[in-house]
C-alpha positions as a Markdown table, in Angstrom:
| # | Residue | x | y | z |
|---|---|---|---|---|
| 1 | Unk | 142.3 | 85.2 | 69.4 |
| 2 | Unk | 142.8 | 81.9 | 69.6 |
| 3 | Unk | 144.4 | 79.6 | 72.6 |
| 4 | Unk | 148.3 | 80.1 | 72.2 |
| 5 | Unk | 149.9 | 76.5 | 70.8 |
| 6 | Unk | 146.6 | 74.8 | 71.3 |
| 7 | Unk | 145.0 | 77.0 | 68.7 |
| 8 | Unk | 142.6 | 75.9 | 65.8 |
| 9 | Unk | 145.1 | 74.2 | 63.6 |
| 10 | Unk | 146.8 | 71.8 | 66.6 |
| 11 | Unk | 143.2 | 70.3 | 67.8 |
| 12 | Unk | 142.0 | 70.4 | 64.5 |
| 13 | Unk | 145.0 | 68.4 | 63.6 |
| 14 | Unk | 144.6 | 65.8 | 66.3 |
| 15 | Unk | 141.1 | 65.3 | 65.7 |
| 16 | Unk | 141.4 | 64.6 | 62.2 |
| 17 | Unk | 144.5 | 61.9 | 62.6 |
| 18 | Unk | 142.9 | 60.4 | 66.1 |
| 19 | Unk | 139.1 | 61.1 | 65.4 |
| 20 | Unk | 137.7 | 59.6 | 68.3 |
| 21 | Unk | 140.8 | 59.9 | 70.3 |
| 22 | Unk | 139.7 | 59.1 | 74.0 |
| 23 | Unk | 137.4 | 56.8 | 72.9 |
| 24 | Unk | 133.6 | 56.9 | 74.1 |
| 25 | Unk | 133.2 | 56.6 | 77.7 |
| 26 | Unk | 132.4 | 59.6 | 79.7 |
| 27 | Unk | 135.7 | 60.9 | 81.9 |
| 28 | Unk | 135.3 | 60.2 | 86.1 |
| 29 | Unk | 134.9 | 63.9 | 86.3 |
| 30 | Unk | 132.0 | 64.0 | 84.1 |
| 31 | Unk | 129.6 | 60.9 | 85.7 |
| 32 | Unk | 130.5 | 62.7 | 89.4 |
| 33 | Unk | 129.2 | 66.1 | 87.8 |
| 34 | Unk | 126.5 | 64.7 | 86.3 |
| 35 | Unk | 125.1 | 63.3 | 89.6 |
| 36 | Unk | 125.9 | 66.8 | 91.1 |
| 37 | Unk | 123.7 | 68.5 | 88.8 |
| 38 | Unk | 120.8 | 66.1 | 88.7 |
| 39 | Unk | 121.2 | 66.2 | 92.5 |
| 40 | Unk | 120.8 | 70.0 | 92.2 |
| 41 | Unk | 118.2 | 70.0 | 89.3 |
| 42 | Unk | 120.0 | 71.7 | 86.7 |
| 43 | Unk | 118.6 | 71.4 | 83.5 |
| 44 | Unk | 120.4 | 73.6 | 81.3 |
| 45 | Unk | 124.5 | 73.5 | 80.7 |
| 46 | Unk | 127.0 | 75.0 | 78.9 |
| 47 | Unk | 129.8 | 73.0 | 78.1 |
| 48 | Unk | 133.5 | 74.5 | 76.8 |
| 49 | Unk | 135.8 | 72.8 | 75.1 |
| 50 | Unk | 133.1 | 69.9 | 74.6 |
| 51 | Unk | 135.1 | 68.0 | 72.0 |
| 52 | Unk | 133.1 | 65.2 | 70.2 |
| 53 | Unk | 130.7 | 65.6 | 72.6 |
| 54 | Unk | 131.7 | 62.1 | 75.2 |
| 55 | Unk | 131.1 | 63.9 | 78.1 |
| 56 | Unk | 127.9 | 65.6 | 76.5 |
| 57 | Unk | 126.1 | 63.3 | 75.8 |
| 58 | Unk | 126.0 | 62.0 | 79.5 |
| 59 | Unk | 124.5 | 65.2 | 80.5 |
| 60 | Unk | 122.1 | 64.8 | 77.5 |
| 61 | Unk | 120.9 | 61.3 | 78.7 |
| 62 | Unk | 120.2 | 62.4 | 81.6 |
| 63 | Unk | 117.4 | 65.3 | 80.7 |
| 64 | Unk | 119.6 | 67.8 | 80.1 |
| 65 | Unk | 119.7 | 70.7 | 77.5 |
| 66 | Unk | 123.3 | 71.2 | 76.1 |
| 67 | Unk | 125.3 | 74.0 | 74.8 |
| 68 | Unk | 128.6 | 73.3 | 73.6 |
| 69 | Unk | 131.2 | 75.8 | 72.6 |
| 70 | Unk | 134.1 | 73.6 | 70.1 |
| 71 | Unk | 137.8 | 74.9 | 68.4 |
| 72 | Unk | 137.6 | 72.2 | 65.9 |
| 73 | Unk | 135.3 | 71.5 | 63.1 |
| 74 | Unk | 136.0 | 68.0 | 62.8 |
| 75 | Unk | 135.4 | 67.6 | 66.6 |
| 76 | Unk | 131.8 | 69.1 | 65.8 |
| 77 | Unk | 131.5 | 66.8 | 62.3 |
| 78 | Unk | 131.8 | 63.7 | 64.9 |
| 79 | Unk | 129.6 | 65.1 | 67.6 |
| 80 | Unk | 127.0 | 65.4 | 64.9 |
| 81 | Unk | 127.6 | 62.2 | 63.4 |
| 82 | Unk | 127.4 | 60.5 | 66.9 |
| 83 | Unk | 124.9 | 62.2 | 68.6 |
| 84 | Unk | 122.5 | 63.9 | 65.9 |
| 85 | Unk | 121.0 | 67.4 | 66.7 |
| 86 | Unk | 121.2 | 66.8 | 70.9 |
| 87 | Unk | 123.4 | 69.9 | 71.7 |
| 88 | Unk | 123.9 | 73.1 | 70.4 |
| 89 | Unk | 127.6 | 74.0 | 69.4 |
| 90 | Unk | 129.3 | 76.8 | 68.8 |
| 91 | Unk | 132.6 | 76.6 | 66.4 |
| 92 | Unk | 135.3 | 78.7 | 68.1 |
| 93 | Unk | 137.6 | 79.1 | 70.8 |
| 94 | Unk | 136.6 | 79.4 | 74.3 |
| 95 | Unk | 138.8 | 82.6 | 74.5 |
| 96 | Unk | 136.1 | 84.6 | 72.2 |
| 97 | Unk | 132.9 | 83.8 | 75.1 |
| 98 | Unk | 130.6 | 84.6 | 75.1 |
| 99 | Unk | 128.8 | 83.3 | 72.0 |
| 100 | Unk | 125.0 | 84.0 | 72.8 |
| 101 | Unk | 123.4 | 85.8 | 75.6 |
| 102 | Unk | 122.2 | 82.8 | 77.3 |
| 103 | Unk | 122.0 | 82.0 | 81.0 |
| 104 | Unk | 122.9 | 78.7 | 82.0 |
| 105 | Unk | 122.3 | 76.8 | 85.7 |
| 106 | Unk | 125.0 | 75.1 | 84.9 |
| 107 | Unk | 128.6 | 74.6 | 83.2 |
| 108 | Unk | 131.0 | 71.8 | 83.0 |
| 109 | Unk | 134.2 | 72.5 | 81.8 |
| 110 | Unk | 136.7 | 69.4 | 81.6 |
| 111 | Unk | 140.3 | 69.3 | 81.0 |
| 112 | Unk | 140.7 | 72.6 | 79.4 |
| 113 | Unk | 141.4 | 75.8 | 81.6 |
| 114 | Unk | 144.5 | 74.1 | 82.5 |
| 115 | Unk | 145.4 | 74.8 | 78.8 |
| 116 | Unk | 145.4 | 78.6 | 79.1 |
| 117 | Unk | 147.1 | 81.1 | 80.0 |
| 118 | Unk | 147.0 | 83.2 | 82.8 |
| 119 | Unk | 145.0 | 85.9 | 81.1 |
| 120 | Unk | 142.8 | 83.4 | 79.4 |
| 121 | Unk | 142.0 | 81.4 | 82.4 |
| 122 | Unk | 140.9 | 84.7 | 84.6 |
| 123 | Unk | 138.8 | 85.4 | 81.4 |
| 124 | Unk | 137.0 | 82.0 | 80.8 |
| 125 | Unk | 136.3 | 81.7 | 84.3 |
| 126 | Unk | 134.9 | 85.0 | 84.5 |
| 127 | Unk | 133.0 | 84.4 | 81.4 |
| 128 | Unk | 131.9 | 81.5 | 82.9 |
| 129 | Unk | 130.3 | 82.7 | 85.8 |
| 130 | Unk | 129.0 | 85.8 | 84.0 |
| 131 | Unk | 126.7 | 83.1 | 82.1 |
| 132 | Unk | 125.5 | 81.3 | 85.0 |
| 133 | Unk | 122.0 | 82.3 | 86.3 |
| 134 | Unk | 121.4 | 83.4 | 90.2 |
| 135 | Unk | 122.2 | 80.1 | 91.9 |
| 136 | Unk | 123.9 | 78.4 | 89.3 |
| 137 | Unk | 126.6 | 76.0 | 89.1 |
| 138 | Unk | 129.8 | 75.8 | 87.3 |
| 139 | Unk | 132.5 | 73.5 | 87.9 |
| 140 | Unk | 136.0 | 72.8 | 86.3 |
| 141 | Unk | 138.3 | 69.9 | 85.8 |
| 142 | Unk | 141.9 | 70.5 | 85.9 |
| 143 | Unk | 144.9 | 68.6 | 85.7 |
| 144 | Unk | 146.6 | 68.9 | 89.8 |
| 145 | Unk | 150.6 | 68.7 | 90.3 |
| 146 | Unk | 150.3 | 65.5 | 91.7 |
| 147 | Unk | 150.4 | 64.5 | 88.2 |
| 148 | Unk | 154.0 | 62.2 | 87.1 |
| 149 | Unk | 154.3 | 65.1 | 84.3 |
| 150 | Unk | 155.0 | 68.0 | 86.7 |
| 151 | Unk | 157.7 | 69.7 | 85.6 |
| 152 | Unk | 158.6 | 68.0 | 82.6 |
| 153 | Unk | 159.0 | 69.5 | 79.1 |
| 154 | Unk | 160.0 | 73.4 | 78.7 |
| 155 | Unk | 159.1 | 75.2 | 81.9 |
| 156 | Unk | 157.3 | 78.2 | 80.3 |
| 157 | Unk | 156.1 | 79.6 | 83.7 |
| 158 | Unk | 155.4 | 79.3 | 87.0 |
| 159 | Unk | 153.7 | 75.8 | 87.0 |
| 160 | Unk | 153.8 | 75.8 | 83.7 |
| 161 | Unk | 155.3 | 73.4 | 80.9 |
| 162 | Unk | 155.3 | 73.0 | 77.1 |
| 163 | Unk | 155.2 | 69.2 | 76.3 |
| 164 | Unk | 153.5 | 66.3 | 74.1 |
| 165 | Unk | 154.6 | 68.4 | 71.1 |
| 166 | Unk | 153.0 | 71.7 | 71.2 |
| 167 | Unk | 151.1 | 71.7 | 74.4 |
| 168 | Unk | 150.8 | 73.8 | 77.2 |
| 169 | Unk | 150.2 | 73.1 | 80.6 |
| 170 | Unk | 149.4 | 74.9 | 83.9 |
| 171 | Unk | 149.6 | 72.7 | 87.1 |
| 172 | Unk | 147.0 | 73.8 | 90.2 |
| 173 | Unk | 147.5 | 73.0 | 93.4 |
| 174 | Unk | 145.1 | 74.1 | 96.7 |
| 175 | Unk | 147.1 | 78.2 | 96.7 |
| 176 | Unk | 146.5 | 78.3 | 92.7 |
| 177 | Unk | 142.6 | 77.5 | 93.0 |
| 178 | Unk | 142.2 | 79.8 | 95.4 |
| 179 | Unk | 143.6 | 82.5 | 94.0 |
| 180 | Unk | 141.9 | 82.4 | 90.6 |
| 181 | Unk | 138.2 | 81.0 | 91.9 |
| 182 | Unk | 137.9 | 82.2 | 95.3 |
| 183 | Unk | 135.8 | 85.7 | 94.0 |
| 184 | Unk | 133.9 | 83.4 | 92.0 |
| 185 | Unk | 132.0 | 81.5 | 94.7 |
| 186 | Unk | 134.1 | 78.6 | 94.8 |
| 187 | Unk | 133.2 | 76.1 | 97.8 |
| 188 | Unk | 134.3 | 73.3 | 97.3 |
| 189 | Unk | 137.7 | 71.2 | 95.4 |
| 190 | Unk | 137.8 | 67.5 | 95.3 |
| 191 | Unk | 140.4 | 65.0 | 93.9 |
| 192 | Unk | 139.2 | 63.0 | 91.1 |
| 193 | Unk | 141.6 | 60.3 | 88.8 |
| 194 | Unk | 141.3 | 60.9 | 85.2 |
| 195 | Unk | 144.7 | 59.9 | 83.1 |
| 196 | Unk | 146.0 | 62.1 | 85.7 |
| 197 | Unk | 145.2 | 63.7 | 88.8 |
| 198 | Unk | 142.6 | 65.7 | 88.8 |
| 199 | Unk | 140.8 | 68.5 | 90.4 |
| 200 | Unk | 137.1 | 68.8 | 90.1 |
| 201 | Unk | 136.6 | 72.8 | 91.1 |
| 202 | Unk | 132.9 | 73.9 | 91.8 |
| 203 | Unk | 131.7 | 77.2 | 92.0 |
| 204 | Unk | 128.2 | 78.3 | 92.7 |
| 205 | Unk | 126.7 | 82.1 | 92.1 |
| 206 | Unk | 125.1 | 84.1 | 94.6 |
């Protein structure tokens, strides 16, 4: 199963052409999750989606053990050839979690549910949280409707757009977080600027 349009071949397209597409500097939502879980002493992450590992290795210079789960091969070649042997990653989509058994006090997952599907959102967050230990974090970056591309490109569902050549979007607002992490311990949603507007979701367990 892989993630609709955004499947294996399209990222592992863009990677090789762009490589290093969004350059090196951790995103806004990472360094304000990063200070969230050192503020919380989490330790140990899992990160979905983690790319070339930008945001990663953030998490990594700060004490933290990292987990990374990655579509593209490419993406991982860079990680590696960037960061070493800091993380552990997992080649294949997020739609297949979980990968190990592992219980994680934390998860970060940027800029990617908003890339699903309905189905596959309920699922990764679900996976999510059924990977988090008692008292663990998880929290979610997603792209918000405030964003200048609402509603652009093919409309291929409620809040929901094909654009930039093969992508989909879903666009949350305060009702769609709440319907899809409220039974998930979500607590608190923030605004954050990426490229875009953002949301920066947290969710704790128990």
């Amino acid at each position: 199963m892989s993630i609709e349009n955004e499947g294996p071949e399209f990222w592992e397209k863009s990677f090789i052409e762009k490589q290093e597409m969004w350059g090196f500097e951790p995103a806004n939502s990472a360094i304000l999750t990063k200070d969230f879980f050192l503020k919380n002493s989490i330790s140990n992450i899992l990160i979905p989606g983690i790319g070339y590992g930008r945001n990663a290795q953030l998490f990594v210079e700060n004490g933290m053990r990292v987990t990374g789960i990655e579509i593209s091969k490419t993406a991982i070649e860079i990680a590696r050839k960037h960061y070493g042997k800091d993380m552990t990653i997992y080649h294949g989509s997020v739609t297949d979690m979980p990968f190990d058994n592992a219980q994680f006090d934390g998860i970060f997952c940027y800029a990617l549910i908003h890339l699903l599907s309905s189905d596959e959102r309920e699922k990764l967050i679900r996976d999510c949280y059924n990977q988090l230990a008692e008292g663990g974090y998880m929290v979610f970056s997603a792209i918000s409707k405030e964003a200048p591309t609402y509603g652009q490109g093919k409309r291929i569902g409620k809040d929901r757009y094909e654009m930039f050549g093969g992508v989909n979007l879903f666009f949350y607002d305060s009702e769609s977080i709440e319907a899809e992490f409220d039974n998930f311990g979500l607590f608190e949603v923030t605004k954050v600027t990426e490229n875009y507007p953002f949301f920066l979701i947290k969710c704790k367990k128990g």
